[in-house]
C-alpha positions in Angstrom: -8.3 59.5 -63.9 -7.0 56.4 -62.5 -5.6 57.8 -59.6 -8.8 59.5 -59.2 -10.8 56.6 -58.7 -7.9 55.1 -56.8 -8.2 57.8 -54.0 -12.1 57.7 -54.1 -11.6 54.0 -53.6 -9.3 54.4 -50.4 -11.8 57.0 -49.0 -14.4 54.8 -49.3 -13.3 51.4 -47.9 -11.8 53.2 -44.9 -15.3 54.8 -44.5 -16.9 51.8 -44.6 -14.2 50.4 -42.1 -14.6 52.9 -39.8 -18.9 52.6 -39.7 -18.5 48.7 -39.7 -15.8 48.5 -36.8 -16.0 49.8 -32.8 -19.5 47.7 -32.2 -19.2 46.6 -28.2 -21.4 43.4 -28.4 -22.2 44.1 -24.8 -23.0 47.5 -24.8 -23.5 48.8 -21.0 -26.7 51.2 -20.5 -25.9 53.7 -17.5 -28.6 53.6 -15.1 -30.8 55.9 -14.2 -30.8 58.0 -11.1 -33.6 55.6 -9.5 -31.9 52.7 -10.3 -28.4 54.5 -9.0 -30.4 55.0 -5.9 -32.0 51.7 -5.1 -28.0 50.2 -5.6 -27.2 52.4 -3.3 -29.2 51.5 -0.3 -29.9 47.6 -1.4 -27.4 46.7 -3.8 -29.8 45.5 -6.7 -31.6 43.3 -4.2 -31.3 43.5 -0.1 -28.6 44.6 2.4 -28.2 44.7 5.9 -27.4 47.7 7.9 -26.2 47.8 11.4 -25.4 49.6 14.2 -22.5 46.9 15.0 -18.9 47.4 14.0 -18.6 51.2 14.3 -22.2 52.3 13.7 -23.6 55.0 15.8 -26.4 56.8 16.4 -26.9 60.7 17.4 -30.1 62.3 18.7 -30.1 66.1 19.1 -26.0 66.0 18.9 -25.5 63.6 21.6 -25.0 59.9 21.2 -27.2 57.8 22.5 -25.4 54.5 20.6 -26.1 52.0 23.5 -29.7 52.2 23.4 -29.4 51.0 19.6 -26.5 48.4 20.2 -28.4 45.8 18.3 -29.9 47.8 15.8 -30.1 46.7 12.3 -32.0 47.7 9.2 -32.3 45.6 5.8 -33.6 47.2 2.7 -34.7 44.9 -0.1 -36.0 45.7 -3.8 -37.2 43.6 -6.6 -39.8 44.0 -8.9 -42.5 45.7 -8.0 -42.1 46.2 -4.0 -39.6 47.9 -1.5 -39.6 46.3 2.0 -37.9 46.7 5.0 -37.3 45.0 8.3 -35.6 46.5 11.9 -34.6 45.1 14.7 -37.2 46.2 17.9 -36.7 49.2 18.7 -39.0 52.6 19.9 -38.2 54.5 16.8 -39.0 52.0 13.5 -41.4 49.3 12.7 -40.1 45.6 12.2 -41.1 46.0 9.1 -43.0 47.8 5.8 -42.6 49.1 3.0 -40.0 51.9 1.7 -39.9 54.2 -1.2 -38.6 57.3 -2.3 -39.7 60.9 -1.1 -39.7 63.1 -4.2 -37.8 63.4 -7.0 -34.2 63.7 -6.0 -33.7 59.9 -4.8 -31.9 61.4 -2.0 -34.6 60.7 0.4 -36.8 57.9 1.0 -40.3 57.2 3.3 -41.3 54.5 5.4 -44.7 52.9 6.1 -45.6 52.1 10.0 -47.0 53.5 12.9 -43.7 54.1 15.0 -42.3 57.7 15.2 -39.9 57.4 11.8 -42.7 56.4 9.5 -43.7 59.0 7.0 -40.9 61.0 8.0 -38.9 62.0 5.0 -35.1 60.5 5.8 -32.4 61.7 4.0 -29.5 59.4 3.2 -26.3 59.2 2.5 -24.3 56.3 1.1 -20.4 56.1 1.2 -18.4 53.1 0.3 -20.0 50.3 3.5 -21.4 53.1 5.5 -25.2 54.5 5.2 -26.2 57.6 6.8 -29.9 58.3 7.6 -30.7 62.1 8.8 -34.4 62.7 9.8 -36.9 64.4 12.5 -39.2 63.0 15.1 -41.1 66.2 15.9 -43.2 67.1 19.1 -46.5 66.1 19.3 -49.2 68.8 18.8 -51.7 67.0 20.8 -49.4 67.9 24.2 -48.4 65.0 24.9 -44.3 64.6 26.0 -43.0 62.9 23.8 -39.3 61.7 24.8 -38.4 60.2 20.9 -38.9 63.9 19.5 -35.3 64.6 17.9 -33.1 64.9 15.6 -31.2 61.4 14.6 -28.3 60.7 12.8 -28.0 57.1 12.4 -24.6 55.9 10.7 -25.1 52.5 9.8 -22.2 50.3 8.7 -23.2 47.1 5.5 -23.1 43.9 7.2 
């Protein structure tokens, strides 16, 4: 009988060792795919993209990289807002707001009246390089447009 409630006794401590140890007291919540997303193109708060230091920029498969020379694009987050500022150039606003075009987080929107607002961009981020992908189509109205395209902007962090 002793040895009985010896060996329940065992069991029992090293149960209650096991459920009492292993606590992290800084336990680390993944993030979400948003969140994954906005550290992506603004590291938590704001980064600056350029064209500078191995950028480039591709319209309808042929560069056209010296017309953007000093391009640059900074994305910021906080909050509640999502801004953005360019360099001048025919193609972006200096500046709006950004946010995400649909569920994915794999694309994002800009507000503005130049050719690449409301177009849906796709991005890609690798280590310091960002890659935007989007269309400038023709206008309907028949007017020539000479910005209608398809760009590939690879932007490198600054």
């Amino acid at each position: 009988m002793q040895k009985s409630l010896l060996y329940l006794s065992l069991i029992l401590g090293g149960l209650f060792l096991i459920s009492c140890g292993g606590d992290d007291p800084n336990p680390s919540e993944e993030n979400t795919a948003e969140q994954t997303a906005i550290e992506a193109l603004t590291g938590g708060t704001n980064i600056n993209w350029t064209i500078a230091n191995g950028g480039s920029v591709i319209k309808d498969n042929q560069p056209i990289t010296a017309e953007y020379t000093e391009f640059e694009l900074r994305l910021t987050s906080g909050m509640s807002n999502r801004n953005y500022t360019t360099t001048s150039n025919p193609l972006f606003d200096q500046s709006g707001s950004w946010s995400f075009a649909g569920a994915n987080y794999d694309k994002i929107q800009l507000t503005g009246a130049l050719p690449a607002a409301g177009k849906e961009i796709s991005y890609t981020r690798t280590a310091d390089k960002l890659r935007l992908m989007f269309t400038v189509p023709k206008p309907t109205n028949g007017k020539v447009s000479a910005l209608a395209g398809d760009y590939v902007f690879e932007l490198v962090k600054e």
